[in-house]
PQR file of N, CA, C, O and H, with PARSE charges and radii, in Angstrom:
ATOM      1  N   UNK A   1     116.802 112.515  82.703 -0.4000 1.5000
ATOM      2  CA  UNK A   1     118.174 112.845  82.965 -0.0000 2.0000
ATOM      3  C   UNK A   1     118.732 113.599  81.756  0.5500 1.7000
ATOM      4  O   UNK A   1     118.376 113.250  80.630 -0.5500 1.4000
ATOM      5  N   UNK A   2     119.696 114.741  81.945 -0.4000 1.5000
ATOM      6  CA  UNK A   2     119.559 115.253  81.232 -0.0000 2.0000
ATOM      7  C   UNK A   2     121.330 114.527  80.022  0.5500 1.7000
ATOM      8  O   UNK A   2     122.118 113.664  80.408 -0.5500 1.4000
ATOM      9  H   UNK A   2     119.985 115.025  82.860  0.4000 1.0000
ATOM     10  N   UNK A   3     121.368 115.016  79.132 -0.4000 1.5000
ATOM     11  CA  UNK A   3     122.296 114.516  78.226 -0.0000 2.0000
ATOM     12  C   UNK A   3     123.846 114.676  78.699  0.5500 1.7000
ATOM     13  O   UNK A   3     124.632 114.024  78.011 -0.5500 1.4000
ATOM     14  H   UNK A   3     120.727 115.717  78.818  0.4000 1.0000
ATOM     15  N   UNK A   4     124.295 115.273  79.533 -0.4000 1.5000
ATOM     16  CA  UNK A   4     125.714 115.452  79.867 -0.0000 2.0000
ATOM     17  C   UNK A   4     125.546 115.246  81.120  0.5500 1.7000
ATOM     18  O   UNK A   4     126.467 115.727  81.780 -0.5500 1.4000
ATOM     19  H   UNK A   4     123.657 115.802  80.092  0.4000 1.0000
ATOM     20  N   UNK A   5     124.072 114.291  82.246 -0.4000 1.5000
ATOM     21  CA  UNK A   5     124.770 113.540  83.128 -0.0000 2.0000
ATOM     22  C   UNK A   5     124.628 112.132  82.338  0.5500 1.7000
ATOM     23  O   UNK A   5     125.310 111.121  82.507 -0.5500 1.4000
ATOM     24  H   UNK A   5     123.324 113.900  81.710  0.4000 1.0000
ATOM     25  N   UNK A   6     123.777 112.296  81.613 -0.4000 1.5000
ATOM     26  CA  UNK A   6     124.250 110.426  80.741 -0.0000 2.0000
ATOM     27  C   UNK A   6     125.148 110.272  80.284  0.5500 1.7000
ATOM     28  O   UNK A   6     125.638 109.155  80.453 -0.5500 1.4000
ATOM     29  H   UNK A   6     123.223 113.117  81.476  0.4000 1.0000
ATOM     30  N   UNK A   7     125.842 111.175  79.515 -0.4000 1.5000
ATOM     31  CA  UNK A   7     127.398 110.976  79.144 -0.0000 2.0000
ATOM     32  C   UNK A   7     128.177 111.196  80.434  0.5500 1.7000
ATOM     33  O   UNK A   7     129.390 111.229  80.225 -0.5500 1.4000
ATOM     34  H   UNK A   7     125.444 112.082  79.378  0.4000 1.0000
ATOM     35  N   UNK A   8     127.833 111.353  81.685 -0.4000 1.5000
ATOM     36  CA  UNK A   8     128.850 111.487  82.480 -0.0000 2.0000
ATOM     37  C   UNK A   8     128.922 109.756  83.132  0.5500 1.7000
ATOM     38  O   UNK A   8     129.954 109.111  83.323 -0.5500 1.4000
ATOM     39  H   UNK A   8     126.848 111.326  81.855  0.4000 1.0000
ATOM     40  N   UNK A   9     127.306 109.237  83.412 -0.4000 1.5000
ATOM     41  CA  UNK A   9     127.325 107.825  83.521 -0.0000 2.0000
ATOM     42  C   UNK A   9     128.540 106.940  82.824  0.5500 1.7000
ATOM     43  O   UNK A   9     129.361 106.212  83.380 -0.5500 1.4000
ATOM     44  H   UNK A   9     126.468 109.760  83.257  0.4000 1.0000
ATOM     45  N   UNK A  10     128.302 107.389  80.783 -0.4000 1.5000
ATOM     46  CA  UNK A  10     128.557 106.163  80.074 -0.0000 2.0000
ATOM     47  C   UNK A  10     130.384 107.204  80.466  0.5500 1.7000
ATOM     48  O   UNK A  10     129.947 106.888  79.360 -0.5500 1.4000
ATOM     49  H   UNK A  10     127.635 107.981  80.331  0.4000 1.0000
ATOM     50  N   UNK A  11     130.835 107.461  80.581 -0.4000 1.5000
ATOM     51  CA  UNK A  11     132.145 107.977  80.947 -0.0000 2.0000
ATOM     52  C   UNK A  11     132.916 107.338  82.008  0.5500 1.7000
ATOM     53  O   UNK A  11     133.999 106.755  82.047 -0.5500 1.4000
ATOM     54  H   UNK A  11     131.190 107.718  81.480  0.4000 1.0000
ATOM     55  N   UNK A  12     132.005 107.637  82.860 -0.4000 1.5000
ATOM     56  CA  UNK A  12     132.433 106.305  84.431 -0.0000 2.0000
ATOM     57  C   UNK A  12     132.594 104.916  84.102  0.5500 1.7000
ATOM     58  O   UNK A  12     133.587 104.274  84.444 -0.5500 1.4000
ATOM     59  H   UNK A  12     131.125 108.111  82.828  0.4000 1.0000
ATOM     60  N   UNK A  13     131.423 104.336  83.300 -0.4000 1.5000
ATOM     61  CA  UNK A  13     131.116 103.109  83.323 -0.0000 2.0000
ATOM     62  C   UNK A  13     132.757 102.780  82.216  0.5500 1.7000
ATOM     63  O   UNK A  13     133.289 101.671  82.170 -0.5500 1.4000
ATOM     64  H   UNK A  13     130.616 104.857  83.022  0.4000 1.0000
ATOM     65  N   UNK A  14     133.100 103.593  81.710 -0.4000 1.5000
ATOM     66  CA  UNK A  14     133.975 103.214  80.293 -0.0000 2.0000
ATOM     67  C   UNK A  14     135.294 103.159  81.097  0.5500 1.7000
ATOM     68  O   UNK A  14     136.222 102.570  80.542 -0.5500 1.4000
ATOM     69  H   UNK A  14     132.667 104.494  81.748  0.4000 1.0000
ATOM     70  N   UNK A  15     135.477 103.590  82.102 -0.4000 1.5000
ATOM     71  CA  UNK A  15     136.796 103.794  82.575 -0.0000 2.0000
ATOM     72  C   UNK A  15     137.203 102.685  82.623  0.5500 1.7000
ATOM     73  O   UNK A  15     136.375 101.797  82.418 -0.5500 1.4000
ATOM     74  H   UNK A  15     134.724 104.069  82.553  0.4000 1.0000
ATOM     75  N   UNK A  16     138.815 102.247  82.947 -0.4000 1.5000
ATOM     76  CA  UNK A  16     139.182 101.224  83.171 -0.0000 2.0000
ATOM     77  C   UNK A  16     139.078 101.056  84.164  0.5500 1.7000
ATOM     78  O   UNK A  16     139.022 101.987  84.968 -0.5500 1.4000
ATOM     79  H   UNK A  16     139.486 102.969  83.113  0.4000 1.0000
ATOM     80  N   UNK A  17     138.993  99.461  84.599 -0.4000 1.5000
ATOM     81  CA  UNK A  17     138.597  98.752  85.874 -0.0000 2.0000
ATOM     82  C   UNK A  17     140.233  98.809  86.689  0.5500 1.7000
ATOM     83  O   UNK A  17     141.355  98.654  86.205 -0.5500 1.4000
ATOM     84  H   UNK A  17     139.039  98.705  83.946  0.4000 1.0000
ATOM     85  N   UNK A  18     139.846  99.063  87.936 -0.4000 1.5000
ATOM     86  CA  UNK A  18     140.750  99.035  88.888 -0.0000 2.0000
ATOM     87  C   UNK A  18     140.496  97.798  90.034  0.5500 1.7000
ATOM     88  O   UNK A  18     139.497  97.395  90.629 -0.5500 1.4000
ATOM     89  H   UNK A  18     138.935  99.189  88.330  0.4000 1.0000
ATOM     90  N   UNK A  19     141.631  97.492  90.026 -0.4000 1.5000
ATOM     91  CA  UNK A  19     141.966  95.981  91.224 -0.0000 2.0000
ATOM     92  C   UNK A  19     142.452  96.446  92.509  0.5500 1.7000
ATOM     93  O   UNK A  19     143.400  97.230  92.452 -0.5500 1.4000
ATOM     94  H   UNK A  19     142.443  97.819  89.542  0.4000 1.0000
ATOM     95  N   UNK A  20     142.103  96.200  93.416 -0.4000 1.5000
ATOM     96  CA  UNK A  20     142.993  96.390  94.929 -0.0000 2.0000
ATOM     97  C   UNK A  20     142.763  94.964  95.319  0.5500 1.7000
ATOM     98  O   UNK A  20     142.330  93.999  94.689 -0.5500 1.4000
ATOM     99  H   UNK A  20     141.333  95.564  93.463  0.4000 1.0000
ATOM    100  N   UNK A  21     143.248  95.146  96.748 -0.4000 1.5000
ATOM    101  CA  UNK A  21     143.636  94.396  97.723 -0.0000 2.0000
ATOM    102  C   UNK A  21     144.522  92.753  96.792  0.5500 1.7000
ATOM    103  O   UNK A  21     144.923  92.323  95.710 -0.5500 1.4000
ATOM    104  H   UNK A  21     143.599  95.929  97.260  0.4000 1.0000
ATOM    105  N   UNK A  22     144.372  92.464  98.150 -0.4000 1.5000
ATOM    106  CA  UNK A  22     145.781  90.830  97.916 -0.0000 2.0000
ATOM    107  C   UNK A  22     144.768  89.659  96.882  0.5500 1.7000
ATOM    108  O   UNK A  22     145.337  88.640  96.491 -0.5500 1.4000
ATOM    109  H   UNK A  22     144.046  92.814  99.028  0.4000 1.0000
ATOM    110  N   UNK A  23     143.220  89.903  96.480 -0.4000 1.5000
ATOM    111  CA  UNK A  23     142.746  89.509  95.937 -0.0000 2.0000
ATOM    112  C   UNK A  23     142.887  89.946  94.583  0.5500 1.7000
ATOM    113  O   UNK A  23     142.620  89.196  93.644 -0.5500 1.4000
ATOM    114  H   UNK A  23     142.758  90.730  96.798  0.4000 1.0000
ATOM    115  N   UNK A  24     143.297  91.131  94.429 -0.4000 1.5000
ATOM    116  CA  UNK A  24     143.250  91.718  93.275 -0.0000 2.0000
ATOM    117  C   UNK A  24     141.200  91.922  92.757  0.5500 1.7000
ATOM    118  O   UNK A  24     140.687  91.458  91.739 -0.5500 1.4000
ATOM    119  H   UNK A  24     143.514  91.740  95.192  0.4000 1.0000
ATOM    120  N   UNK A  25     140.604  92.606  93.683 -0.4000 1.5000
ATOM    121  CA  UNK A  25     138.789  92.319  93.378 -0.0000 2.0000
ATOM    122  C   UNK A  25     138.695  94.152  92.767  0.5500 1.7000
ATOM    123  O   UNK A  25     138.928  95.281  93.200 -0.5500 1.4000
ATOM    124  H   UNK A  25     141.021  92.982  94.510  0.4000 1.0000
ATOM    125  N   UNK A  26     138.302  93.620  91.773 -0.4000 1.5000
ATOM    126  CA  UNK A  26     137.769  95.008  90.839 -0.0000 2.0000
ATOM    127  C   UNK A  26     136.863  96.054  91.290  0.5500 1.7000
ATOM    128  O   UNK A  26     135.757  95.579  91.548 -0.5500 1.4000
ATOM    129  H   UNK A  26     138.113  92.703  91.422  0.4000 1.0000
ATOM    130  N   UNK A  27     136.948  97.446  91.497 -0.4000 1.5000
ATOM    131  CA  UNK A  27     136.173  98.030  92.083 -0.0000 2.0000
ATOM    132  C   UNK A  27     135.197  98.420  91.427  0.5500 1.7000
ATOM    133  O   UNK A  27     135.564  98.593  90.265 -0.5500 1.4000
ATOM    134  H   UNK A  27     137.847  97.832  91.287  0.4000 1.0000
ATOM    135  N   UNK A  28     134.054  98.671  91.572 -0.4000 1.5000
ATOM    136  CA  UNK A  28     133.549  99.392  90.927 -0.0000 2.0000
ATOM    137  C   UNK A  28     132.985 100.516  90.581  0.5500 1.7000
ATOM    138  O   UNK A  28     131.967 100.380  91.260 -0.5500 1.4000
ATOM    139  H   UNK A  28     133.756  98.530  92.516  0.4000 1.0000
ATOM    140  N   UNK A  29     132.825 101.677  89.975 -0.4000 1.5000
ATOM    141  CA  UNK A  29     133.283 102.819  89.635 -0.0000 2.0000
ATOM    142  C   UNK A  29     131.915 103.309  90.471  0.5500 1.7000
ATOM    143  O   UNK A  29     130.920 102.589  90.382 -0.5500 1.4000
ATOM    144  H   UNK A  29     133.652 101.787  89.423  0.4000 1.0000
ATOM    145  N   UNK A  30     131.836 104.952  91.566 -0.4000 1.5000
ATOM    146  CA  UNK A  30     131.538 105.383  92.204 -0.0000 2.0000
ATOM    147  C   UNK A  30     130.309 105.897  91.866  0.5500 1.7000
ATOM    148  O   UNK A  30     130.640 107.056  91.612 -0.5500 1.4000
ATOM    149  H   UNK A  30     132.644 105.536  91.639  0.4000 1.0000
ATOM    150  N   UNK A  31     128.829 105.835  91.639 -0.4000 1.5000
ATOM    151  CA  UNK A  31     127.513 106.433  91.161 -0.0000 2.0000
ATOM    152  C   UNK A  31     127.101 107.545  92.090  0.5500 1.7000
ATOM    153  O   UNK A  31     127.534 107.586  93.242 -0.5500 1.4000
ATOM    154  H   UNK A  31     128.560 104.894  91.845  0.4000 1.0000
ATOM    155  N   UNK A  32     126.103 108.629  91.512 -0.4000 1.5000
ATOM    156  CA  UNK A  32     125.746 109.266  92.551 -0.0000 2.0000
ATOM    157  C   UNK A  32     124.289 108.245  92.467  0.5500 1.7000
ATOM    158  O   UNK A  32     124.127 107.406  91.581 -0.5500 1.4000
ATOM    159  H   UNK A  32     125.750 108.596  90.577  0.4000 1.0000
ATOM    160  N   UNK A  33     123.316 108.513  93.556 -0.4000 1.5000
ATOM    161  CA  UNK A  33     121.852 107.597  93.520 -0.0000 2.0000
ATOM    162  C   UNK A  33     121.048 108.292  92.000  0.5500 1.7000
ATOM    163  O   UNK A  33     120.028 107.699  91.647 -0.5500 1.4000
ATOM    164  H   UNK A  33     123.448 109.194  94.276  0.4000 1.0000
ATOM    165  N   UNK A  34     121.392 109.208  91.352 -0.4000 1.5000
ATOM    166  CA  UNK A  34     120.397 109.776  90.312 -0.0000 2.0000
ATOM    167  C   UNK A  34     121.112 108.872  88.905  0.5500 1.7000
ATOM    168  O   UNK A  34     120.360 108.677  87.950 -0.5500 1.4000
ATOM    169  H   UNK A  34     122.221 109.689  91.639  0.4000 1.0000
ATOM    170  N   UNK A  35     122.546 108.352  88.833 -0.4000 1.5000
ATOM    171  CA  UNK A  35     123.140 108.072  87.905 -0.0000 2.0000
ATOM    172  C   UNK A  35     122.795 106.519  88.286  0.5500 1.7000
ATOM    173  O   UNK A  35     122.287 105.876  87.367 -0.5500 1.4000
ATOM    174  H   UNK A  35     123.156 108.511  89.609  0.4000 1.0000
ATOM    175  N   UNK A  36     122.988 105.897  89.412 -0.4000 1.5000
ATOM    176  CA  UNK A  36     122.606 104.317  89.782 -0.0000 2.0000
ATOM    177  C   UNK A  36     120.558 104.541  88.977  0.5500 1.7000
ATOM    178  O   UNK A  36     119.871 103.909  88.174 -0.5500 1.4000
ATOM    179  H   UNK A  36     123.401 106.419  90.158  0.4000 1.0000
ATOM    180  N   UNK A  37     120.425 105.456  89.603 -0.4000 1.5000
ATOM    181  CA  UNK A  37     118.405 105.267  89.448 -0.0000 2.0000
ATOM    182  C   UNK A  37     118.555 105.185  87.825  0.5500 1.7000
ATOM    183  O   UNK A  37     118.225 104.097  87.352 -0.5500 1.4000
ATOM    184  H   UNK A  37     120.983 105.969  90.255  0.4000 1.0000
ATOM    185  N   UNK A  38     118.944 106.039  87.031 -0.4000 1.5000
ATOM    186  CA  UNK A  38     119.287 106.158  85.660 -0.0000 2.0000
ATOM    187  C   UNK A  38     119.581 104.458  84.979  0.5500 1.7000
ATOM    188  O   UNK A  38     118.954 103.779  84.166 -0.5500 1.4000
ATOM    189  H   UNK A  38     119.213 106.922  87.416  0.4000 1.0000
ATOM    190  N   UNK A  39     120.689 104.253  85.676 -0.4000 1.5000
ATOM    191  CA  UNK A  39     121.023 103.033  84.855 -0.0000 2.0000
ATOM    192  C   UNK A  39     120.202 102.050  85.175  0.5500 1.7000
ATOM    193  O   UNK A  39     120.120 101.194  84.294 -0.5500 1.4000
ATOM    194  H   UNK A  39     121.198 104.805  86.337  0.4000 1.0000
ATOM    195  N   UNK A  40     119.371 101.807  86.406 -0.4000 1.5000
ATOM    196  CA  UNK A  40     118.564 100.825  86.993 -0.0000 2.0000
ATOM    197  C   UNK A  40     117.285 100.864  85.385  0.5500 1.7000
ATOM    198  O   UNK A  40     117.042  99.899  84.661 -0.5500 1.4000
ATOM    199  H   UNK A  40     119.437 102.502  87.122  0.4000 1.0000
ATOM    200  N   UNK A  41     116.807 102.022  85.278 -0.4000 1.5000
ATOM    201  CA  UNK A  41     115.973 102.682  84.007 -0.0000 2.0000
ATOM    202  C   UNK A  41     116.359 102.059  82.818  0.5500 1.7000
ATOM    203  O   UNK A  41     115.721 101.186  82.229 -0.5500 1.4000
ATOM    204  H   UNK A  41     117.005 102.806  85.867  0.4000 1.0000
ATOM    205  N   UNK A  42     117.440 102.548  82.487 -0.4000 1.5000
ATOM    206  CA  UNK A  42     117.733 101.994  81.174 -0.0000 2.0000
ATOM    207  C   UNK A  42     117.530 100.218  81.090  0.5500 1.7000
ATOM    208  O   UNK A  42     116.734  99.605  80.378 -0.5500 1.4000
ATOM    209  H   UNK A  42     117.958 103.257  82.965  0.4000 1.0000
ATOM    210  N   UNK A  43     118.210  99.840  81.753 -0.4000 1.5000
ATOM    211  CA  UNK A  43     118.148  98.256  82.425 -0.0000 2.0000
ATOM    212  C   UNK A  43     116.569  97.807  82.187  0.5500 1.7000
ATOM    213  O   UNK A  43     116.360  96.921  81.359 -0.5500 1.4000
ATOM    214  H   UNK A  43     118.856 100.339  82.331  0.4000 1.0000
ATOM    215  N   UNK A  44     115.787  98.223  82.685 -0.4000 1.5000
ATOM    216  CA  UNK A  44     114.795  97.819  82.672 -0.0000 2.0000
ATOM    217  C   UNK A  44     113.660  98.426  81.861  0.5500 1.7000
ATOM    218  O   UNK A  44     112.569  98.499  82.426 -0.5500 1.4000
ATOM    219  H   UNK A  44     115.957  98.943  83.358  0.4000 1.0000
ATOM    220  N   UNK A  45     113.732  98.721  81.029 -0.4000 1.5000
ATOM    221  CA  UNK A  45     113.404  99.449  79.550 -0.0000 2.0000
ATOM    222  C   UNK A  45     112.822  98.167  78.576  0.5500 1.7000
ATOM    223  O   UNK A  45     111.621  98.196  78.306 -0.5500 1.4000
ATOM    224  H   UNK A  45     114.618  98.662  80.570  0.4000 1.0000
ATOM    225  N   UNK A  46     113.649  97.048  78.047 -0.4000 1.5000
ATOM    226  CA  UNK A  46     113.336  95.769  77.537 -0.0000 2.0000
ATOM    227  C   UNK A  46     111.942  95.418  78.326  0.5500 1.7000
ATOM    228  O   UNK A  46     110.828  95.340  77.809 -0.5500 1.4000
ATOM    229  H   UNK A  46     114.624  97.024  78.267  0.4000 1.0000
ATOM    230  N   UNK A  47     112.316  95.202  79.867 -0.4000 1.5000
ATOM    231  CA  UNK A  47     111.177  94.667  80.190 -0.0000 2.0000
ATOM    232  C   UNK A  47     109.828  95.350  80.726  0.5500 1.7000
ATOM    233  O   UNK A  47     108.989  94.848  81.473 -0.5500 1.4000
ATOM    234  H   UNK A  47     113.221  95.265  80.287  0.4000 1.0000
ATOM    235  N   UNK A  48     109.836  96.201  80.340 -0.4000 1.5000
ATOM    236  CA  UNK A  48     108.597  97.543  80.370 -0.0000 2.0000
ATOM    237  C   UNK A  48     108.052  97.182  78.714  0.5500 1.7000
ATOM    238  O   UNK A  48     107.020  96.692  78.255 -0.5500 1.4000
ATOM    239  H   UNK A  48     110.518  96.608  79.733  0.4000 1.0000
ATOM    240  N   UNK A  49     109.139  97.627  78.206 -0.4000 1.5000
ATOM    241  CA  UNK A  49     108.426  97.049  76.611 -0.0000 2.0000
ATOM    242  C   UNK A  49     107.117  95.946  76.526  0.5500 1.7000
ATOM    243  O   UNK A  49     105.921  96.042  76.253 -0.5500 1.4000
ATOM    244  H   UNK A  49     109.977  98.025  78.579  0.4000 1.0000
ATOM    245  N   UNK A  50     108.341  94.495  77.047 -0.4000 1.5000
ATOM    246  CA  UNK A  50     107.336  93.549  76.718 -0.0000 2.0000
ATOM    247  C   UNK A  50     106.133  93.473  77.713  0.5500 1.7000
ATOM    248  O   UNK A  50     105.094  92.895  77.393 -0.5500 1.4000
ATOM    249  H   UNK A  50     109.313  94.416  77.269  0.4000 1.0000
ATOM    250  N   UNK A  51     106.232  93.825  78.428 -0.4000 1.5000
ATOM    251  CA  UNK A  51     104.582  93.830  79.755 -0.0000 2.0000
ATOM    252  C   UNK A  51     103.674  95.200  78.747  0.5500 1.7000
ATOM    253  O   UNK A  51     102.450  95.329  78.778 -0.5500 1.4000
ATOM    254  H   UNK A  51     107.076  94.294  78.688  0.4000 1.0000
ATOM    255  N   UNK A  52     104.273  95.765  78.223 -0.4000 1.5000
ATOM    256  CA  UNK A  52     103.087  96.795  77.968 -0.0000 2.0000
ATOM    257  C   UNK A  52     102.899  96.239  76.750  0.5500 1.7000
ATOM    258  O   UNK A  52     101.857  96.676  76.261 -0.5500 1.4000
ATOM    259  H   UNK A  52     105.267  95.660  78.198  0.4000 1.0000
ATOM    260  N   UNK A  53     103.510  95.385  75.973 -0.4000 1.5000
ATOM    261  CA  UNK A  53     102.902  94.883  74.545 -0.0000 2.0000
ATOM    262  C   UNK A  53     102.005  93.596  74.981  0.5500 1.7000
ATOM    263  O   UNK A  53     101.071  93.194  74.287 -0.5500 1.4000
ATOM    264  H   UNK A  53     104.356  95.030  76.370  0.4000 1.0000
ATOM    265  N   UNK A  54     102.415  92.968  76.271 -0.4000 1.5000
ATOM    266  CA  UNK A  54     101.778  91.875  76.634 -0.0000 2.0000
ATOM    267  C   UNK A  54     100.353  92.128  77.264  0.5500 1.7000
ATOM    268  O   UNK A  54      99.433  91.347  77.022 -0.5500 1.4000
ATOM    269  H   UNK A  54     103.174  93.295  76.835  0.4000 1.0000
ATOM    270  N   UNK A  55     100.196  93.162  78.023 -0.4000 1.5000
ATOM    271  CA  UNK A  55      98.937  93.438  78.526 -0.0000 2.0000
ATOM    272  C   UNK A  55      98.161  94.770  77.590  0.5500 1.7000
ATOM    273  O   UNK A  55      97.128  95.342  77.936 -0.5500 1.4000
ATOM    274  H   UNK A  55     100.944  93.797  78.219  0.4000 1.0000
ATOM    275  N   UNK A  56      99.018  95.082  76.259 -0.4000 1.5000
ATOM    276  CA  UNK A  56      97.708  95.807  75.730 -0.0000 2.0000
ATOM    277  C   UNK A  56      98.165  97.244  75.638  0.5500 1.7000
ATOM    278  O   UNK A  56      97.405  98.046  76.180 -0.5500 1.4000
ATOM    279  H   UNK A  56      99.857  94.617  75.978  0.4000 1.0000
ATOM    280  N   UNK A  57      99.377  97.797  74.997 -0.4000 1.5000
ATOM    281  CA  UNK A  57     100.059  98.746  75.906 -0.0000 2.0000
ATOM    282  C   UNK A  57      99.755  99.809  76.363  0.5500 1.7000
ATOM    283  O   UNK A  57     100.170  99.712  77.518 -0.5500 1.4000
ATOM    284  H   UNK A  57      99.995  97.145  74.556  0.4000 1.0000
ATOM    285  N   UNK A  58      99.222 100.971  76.245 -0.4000 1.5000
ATOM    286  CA  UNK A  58      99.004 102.093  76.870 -0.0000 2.0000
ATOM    287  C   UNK A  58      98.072 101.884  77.332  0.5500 1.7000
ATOM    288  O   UNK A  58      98.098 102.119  78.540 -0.5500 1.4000
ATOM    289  H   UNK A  58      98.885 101.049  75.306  0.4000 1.0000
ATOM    290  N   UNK A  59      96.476 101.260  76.696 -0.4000 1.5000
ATOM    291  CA  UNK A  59      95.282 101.325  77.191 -0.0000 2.0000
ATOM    292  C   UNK A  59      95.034 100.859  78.447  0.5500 1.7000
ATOM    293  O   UNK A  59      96.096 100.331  78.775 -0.5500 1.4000
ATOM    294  H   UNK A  59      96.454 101.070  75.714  0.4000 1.0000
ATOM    295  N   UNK A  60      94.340 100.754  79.250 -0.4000 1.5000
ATOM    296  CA  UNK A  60      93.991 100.715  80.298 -0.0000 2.0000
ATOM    297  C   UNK A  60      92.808  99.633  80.359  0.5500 1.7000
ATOM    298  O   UNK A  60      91.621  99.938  80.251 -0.5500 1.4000
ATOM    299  H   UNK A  60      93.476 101.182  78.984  0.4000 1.0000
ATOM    300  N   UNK A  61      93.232  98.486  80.525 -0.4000 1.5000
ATOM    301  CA  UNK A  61      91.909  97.475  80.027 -0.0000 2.0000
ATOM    302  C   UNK A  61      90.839  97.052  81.226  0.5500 1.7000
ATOM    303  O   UNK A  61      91.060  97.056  82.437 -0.5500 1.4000
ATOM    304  H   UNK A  61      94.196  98.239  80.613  0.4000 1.0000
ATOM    305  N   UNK A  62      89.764  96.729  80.619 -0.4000 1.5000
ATOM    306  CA  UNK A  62      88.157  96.810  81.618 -0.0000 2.0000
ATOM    307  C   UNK A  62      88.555  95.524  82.131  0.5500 1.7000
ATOM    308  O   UNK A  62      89.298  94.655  81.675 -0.5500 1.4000
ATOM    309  H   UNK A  62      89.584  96.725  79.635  0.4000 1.0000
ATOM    310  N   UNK A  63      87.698  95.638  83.480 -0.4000 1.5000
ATOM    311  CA  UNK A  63      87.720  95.074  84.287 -0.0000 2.0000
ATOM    312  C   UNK A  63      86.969  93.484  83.595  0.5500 1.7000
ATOM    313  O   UNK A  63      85.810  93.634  83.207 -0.5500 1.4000
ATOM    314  H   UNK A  63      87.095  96.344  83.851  0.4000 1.0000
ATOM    315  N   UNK A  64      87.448  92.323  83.468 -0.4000 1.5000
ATOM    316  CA  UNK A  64      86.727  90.900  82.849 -0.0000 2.0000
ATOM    317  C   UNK A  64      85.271  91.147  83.043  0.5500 1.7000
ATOM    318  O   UNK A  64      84.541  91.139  82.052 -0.5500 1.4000
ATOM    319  H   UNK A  64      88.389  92.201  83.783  0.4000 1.0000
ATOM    320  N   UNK A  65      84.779  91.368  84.237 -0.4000 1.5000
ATOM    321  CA  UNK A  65      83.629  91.503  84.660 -0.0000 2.0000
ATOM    322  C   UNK A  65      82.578  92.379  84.037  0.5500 1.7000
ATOM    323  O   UNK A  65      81.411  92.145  83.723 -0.5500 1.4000
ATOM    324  H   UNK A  65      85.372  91.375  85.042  0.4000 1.0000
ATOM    325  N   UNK A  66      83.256  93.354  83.957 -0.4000 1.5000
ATOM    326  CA  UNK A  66      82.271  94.688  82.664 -0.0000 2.0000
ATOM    327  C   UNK A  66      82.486  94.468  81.488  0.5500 1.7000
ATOM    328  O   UNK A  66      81.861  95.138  80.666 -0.5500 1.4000
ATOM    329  H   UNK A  66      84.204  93.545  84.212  0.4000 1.0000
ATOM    330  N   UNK A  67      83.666  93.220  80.922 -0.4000 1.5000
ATOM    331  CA  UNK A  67      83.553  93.501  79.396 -0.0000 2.0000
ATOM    332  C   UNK A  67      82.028  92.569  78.983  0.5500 1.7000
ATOM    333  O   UNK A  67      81.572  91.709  79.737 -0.5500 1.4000
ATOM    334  H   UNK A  67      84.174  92.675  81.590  0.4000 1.0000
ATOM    335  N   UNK A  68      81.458  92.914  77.782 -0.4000 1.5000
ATOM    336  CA  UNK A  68      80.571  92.148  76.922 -0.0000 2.0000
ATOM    337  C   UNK A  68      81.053  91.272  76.584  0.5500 1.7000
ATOM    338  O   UNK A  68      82.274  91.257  76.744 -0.5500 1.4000
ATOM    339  H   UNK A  68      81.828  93.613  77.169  0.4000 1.0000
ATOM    340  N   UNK A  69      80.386  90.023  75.917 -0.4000 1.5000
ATOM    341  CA  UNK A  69      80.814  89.223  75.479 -0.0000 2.0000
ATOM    342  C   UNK A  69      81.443  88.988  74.505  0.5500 1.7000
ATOM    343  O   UNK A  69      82.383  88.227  74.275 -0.5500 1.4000
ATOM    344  H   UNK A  69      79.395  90.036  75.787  0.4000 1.0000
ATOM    345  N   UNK A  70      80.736  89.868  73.765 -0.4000 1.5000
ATOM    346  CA  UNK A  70      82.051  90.158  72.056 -0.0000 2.0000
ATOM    347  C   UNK A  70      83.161  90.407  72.854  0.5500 1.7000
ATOM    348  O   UNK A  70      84.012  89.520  72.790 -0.5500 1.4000
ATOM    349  H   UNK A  70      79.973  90.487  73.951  0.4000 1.0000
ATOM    350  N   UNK A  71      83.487  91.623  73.805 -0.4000 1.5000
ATOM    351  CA  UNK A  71      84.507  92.250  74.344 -0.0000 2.0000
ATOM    352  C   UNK A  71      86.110  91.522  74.793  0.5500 1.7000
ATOM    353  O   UNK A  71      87.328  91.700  74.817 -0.5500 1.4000
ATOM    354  H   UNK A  71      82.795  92.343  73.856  0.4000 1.0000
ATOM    355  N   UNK A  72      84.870  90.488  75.142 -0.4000 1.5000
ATOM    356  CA  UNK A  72      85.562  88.956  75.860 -0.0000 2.0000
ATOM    357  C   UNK A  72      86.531  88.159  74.926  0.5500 1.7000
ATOM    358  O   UNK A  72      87.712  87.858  75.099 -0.5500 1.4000
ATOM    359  H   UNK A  72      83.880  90.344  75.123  0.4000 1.0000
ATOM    360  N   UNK A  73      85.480  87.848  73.636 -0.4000 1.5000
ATOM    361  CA  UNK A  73      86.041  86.979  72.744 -0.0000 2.0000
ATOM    362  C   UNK A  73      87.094  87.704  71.671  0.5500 1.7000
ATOM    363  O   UNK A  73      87.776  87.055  70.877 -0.5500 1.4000
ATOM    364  H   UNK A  73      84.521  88.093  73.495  0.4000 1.0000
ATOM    365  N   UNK A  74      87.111  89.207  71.784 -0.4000 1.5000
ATOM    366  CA  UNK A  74      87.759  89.375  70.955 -0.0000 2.0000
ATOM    367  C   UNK A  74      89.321  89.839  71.645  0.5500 1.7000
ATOM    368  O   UNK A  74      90.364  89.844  70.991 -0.5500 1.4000
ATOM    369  H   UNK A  74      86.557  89.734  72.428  0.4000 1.0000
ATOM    370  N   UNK A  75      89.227  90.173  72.927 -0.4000 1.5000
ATOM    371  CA  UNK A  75      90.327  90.750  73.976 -0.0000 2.0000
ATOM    372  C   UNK A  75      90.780  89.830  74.483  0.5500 1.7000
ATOM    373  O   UNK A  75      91.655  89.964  75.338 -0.5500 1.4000
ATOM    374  H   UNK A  75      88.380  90.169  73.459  0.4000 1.0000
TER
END
């Protein structure tokens, strides 16, 4: 996404909150689906981190079955 629709996101998101009806229930501010997909992204950024530090991160790890036994004990 490029840099002036992310500042157009954090712009929306900053606005002040508006109330309607006899409840007074806060609306919330209007996304297009590329600015919702965006923030869904950012959101879930933390937990991409830790699964790729948890399983080893970029590499692509062998199947249990093909590793050696050193392979085993040391992975």
């Amino acid at each position: 996404m490029k840099k002036t629709l992310t500042q157009q996101v954090k712009d929306k998101l900053n606005q002040p909150t508006f109330r309607v009806g006899l409840k007074k229930q806060v609306v919330p501010p209007k996304l297009t689906d590329a600015e919702m997909n965006h923030l869904i992204f950012v959101m879930m950024k933390p937990m991409r981190d830790a699964n790729r530090k948890k399983f080893g991160g970029d590499v692509v790890q062998k199947n249990w079955n093909k590793m050696s036994k050193v392979e085993r004990k040391n992975g």
